[in-house]
N, C-alpha and C positions, 0 to 999 in steps of 0.2 A: 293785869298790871298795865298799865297805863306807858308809854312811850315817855323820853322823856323831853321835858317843855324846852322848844329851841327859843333862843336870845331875842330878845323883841328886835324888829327894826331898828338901825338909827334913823334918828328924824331926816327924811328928802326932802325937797320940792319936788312938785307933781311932778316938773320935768326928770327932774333926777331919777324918780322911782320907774318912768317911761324908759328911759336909758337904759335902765338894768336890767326892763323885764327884755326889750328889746333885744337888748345884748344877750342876754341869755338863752333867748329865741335863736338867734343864728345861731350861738355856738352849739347847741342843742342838734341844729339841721347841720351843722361842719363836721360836729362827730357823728353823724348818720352818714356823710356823705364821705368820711375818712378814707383813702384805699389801704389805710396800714392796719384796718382793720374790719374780722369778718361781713360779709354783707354782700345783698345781688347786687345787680347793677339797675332792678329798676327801683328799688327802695333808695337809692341811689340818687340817681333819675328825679325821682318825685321831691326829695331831699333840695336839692340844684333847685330844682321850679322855684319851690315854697321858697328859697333862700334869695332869692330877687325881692322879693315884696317884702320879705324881713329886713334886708337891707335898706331897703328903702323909708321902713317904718324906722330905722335905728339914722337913718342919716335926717329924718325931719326930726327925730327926738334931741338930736345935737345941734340943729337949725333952731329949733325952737328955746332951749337953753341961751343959746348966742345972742337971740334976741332979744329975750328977756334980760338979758346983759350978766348972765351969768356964765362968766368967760374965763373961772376956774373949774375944773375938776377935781373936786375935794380926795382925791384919793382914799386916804385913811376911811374915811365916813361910807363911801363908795365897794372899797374894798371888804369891807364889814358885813355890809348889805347883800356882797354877792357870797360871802361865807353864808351868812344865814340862810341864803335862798339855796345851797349845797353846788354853787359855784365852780369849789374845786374839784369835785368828784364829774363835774359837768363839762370843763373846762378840761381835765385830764382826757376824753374822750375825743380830743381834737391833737392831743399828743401821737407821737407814735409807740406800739406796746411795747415793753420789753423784751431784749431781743431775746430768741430762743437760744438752748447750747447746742444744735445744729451744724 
């Protein structure tokens, strides 16, 4: 049985879709590098590194939109985009877990 089919894309511009993978790259390296949750310190470590040059690619992705004179960020169409890409499940990893009854 087959998986089942996720939501097509909403339509981006290049830049747009540059944004979101961008984005989703750090947030990706934030929840690796969380202390609210398990993890060494050099996965950690290596996390930090990686997370400079992702930022860096996420700040010319927003340089570049600007340019192009695209000086909204369509939320709705945006926010959709990082649903389908499983955003929220990716994005909660940079939360802190729930706390224990301790």
């Amino acid at each position: 049985m087959l998986p089942p089919e996720l939501p097509p894309l909403p339509a981006l511009t290049r830049a747009e879709g540059e944004l979101i993978d961008r984005y989703l790259d750090a947030v990706d390296l934030l929840g690796r590098i969380n202390p609210g949750r398990h993890g060494d310190t050099y996965a950690g470590l290596r996390a930090a590194q990686a997370l400079v040059a992702r930022a860096t690619e996420l700040r010319d992705a927003l340089a570049t939109m600007h340019q192009r004179g695209e000086s909204e960020l369509h939320a709705p169409t945006l926010a959709r985009a990082l649903r389908v890409l499983d955003g929220e499940r990716r994005t909660a990893r940079v939360t802190l877990p729930p706390a224990t009854g301790s």
